[in-house]
C-alpha angles and dihedrals in degrees: 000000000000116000101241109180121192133260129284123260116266110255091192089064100100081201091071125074086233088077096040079056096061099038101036110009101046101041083059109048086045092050080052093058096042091044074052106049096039084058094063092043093045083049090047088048080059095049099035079066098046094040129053100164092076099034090122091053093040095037090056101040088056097055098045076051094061092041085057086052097051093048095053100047085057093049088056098043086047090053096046089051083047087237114174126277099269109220111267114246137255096259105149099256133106136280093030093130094033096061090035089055098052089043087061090052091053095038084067099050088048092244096114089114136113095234096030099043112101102266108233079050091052102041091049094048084049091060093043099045084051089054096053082050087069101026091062096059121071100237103027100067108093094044122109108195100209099049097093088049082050096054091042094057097039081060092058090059094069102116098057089043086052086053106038088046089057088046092052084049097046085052091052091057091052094038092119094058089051093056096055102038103062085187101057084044088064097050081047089055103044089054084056111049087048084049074062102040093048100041077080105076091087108081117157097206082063110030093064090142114030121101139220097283086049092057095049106055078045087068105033109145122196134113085270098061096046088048099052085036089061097079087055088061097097093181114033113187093149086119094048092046086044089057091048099049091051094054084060115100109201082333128172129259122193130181121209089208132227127178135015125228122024091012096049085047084056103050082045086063105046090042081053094055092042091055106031102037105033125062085216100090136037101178146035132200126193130208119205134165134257109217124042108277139185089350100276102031106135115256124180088262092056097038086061087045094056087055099047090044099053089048096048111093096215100050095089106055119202141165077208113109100154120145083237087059096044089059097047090051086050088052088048082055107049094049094055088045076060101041085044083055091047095054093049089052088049081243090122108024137160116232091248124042114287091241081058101141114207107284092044088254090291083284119140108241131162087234080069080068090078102058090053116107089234119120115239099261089075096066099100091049099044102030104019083165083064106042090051091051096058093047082076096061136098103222135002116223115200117190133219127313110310085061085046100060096044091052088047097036097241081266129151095255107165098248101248087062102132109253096240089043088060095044094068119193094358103066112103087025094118129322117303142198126184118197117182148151110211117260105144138047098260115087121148128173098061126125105258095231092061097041081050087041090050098041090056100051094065096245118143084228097157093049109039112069100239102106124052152199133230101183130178143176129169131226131267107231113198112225 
């Protein structure tokens, strides 16, 4: 039987949060690149006047600043106004052809506008069109223009890495008891993988007004929180996975990556105890992206920095200088020293080398296959290298919404769909977890009855980050 999904989602319905997107979420995020880049320029202006052996760099990186700006500011007077998707440019990176084409196809069904173009497609265009803004200018290229906002918000995260980082410790010390009890090993898991899942919840193309003390009961960790977080976990496959993962010998492990940050902290974590504390898996790979993406998606320049920034003294600033704090720091410490080591082993790797610039260097790689528009089901067809790569791991971890929507299509699948069923040709590919917290309007998997219950209360249930999905299915080996 064909797979027939079902159709998008209407952007043009003011009761979806496709249409809250384009006419809250994305102005946003755009006015916070333009207030960015014209500090800098506003910084190079400074300089430009205290400085006049480097008048012709500065002079010239000021000027291709202003030209960003302007193009920016046109892009979001042109969105508001629900002007139609330009063309992107010629701008010798990757995926030109592929996003033009499917702006001609929409262009003939009338659907070529910011508030009537199918919203993964759009959002995705949006991120890429930004990136053509940067790549066509000479000293511009390299910058991301969310990474300081990523680092500034990773900092805010500092009390659940200090704890985390003592709870790791205090497992190291009682390794020994874990290998030899399967079933404590279990509990030990469980706690992990919803320490993932959870580590989600900060997302900064979402969280544009909360402050520090938001963020971080966002990201409280503890066997309470996990506890009174459980109830919010509408499809619970954590046994099923368990069981999976146990069947594994020196397997594989690879994490399709979200967000940097937090949530990067936290699949660290849980890459670390499935290495370090079961005798199931013996590597880990980790996919980023290449060009900035949805504001906080991991890219090889953040993944270093992580590294660089858990291991700086001074990252994390506190007024705090208790003995309790000094050793957690010491702890925090002491688990990068091992994840360093591990990446030196290729124990823990990215899927492109770590040196990797934005762009990816112009080079072709599969890891280009994750900043298309194109919904996941079309992996074997557009990135076959890929598709076959994966098929060799034990386990396919696939972080947070964005990831979500591309394996389900960001289609309207009644929510009790089964999750294979929604992933189309792709289900039995290879095996596959899902771990999200819920930020857009697809969701499948969940009871009827409680998808019925929860459309009924008024919740935004669906929007607002407070439920979430654990989500498997296995793999279909041919025999």
């Amino acid at each position: 039987m064909a797979f027939t999904p079902p159709p998008p989602y209407d952007p043009t319905d003011k009761s979806g949060f496709s249409y809250e997107t384009v006419v809250k979420r994305w102005p946003i995020i755009i006015t916070g690149i333009i207030d960015h880049i014209h500090n800098i320029c506003h910084d190079l202006a400074l300089e430009l006047q205290q400085d006049e052996s480097e008048k012709v760099f500065l002079d010239a990186k000021l000027t291709e600043g202003k030209e960003i700006i302007g193009k920016i500011s046109k892009l979001k007077y042109q969105m508001g106004r629900d002007h139609p998707l330009e063309p992107i440019p010629a701008d010798g990176e990757l995926h030109v052809n592929v996003y033009n084409s499917e702006l001609d196809i929409l262009a003939k069904d009338g659907r070529n506008t910011w508030f009537t173009a199918p919203w993964l497609f759009a959002e995705c265009y949006l991120y890429r069109l930004l990136r053509s803004f940067f790549v066509q200018t000479e000293h511009w290229r390299s910058h991301d223009p969310f990474f300081d906002q990523k680092i500034k918000t990773f900092q805010q995260s500092r009390t659940s890495i200090l704890q985390i980082a003592t709870t790791m410790h205090e497992l190291e010390e009682d390794k020994d008891i874990f290998a030899s009890d399967p079933e404590k090993l279990g509990v030990l898991f469980t706690e992990m993988i919803q320490m993932c899942l959870w580590g989600n919840a900060t997302d900064l193309s979402l969280l544009t007004h909360l402050s520090a003390a938001d963020i971080e009961h966002l990201q409280s960790v503890g066997k309470e929180a996990q506890g009174a977080r459980q109830k919010f976990i509408l499809k619970d496959d954590q046994q099923t996975v368990w069981n999976h993962v146990k069947s594994l010998k020196d397997g594989q492990i690879d994490f399709v990556l979200d967000n940097a940050g937090f949530e990067l902290f936290t699949d660290l974590v849980f890459a670390d105890f499935l290495v370090t504390y079961t005798p199931y898996v013996s590597k880990v790979l980790f996919h980023p992206k290449l060009i900035p993406w949805f504001v906080s998606d991991v890219t090889p320049p953040d993944f270093q920095a992580t590294f660089t920034s858990l291991l700086d003294g001074s990252f994390f600033t506190t007024a705090n200088a208790s003995d309790a704090a000094a050793a957690s720091r010491d702890h925090l410490s002491h688990m990068v020293g091992r994840w360093q080591s591990y990446v030196e082993k290729g124990v823990f790797s990215l899927s492109v080398p770590l040196e990797t610039p934005l762009g990816g260097a112009n080079q072709s790689t599969m890891a280009n296959f994750w900043t298309t528009p194109d919904p996941y089901w079309n992996m074997k067809a557009r990135e076959p290298a890929l598709h076959k790569s994966l098929q060799n791991s034990g386990l396919v971890i696939f972080k947070g919404d964005l990831n979500y929507r591309k394996l389900t299509g960001d289609v309207r699948w009644p929510a009790w769909t089964p999750f294979e069923s929604a992933l189309g040709s792709l289900a039995g590919s290879f095996p596959i977890l899902s771990l999200r917290t819920n930020k857009a309007d697809v969701v499948v998997g969940v009871p009827k009855e409680v998808a019925e219950r929860l459309d009924h209360s008024g919740e935004k249930w669906r929007v607002d980050g407070r439920y979430a999905l654990i989500s498997f299915c296995p793999a279909i080996r041919s025999p």
